[in-house]
N, C-alpha and C positions, 0 to 999 in steps of 0.2 A: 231592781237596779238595771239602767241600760246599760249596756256594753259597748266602752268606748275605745277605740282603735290604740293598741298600745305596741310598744316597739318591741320587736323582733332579735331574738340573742344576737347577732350580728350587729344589728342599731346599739341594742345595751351594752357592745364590748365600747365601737367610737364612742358613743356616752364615758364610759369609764375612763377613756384615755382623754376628753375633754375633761372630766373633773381632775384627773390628775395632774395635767397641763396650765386649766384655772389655779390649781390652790397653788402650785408653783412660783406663776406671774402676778399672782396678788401676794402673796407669800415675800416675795424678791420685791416686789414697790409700795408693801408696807414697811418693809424690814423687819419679818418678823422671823427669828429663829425655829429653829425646828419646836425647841418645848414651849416655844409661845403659841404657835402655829395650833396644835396638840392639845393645847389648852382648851383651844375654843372649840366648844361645846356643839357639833353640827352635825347633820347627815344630808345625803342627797339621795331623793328616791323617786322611783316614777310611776305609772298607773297600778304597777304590777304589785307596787307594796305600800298604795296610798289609801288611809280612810276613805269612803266615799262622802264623809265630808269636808275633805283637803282636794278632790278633785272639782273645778272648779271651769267656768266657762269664762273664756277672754284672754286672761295674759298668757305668756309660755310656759311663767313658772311664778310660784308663790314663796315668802318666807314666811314660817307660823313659828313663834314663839313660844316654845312649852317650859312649865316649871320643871327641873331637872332635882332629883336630890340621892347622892350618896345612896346606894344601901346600906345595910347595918347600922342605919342613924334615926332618931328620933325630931333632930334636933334641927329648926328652920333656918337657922347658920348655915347649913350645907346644902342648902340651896343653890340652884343654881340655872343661867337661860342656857336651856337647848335649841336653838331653832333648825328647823326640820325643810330644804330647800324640797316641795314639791314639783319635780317636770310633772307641765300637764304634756302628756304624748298626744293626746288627739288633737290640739292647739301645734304642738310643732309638727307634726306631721300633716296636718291642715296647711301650715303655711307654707311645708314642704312643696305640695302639691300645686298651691295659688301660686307659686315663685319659684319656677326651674331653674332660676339661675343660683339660688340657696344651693347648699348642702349639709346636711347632718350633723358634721365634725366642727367647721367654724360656726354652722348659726348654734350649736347648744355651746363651745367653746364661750361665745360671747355672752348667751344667755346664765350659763353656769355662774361665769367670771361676773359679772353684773350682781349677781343672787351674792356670790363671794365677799361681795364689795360691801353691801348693805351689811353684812352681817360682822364686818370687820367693822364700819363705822358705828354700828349698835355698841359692840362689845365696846369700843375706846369712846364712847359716849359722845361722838361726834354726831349725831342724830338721834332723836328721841323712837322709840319703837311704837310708841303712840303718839301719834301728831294730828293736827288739821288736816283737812284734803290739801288744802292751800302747800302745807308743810308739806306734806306728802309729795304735790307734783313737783313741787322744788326741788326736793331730793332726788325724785326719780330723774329731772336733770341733768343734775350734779353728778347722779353716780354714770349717767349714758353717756356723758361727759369725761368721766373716770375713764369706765371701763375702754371707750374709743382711745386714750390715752397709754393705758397698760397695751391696747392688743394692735396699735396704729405701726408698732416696729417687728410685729413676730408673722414671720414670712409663711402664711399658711397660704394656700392654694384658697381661692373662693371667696377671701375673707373680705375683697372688697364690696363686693357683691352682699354681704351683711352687713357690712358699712353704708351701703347707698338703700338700705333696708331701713335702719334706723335714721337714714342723715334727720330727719326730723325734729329729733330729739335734739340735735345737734344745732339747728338752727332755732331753736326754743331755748340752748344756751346762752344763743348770741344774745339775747332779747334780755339775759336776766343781767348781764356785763354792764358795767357802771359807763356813763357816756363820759366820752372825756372832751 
């Protein structure tokens, strides 16, 4: 297995305080209560405690959907989706590098918060977890679209600068918008 650049305990604390701050602001614009929130069945992890086949080349971060079920049960009723938000480290630290004007805390901020989004719209069935590519980029749209929306009012240092990282996405919105 090759050895891929992974983040450094100091990276993995702003990590931590990015996901904290994610589940917060999707938390607050979904409206979802704390035991709703609790509910949902998630983790976020990075190179240091990912399968080497969840580590993956291209995006920053992945969602994989795994079957979840109760211990102590036999019984396929207690079933349940886990989805597991993969950070690829050497893709954000890559893009750290290609992009000085990035930094750490708002670009995984956005990228957490994004992962965050998909997997709320999964759980309230507003998106299928299996779709067409078609379906697929469409969402990815929607949710770059979202997520620029949740994080467009929270006063982080840099954050612009991951906003003009994605504007992309952002103008492949404009294009899906009904003409009037």
């Amino acid at each position: 297995m090759m050895m891929t650049p992974r983040f450094q305990p100091g990276q993995i604390e702003l990590i931590n305080d990015a996901v904290a701050m994610a589940e917060e602001l999707v938390s607050n614009h979904y409206k979802l209560s704390a035991a709703q929130w609790l509910r949902r069945q998630y983790d976020v992890k990075t190179a240091a405690d990912l399968l080497t086949e969840e580590i993956i080349a291209g995006p920053f971060a992945q969602v994989i959907r795994y079957e979840g079920r109760r211990s102590n049960t036999d019984l396929n009723s207690d079933t349940f989706d886990f989805y597991k938000i993969c950070l690829q480290d050497h893709a954000i630290l890559e893009a750290l590098e290609r992009s000085p004007s990035l930094r750490l805390f708002p670009f995984t901020l956005y990228i957490i918060t994004h992962e965050l989004i998909h997997i709320v719209r999964f759980s309230k069935f507003l998106q299928s977890f299996v779709a067409s590519d078609d379906e697929k980029h469409a969402e990815e749209i929607r949710v770059h679209e979202k997520t620029h929306e949740i994080l467009e009012h929270v006063r982080i240092p840099d954050m612009a600068a991951v906003f003009q990282f994605y504007a992309h996405w952002r103008s492949d919105f404009d294009s899906l918008q009904p003409t009037r």
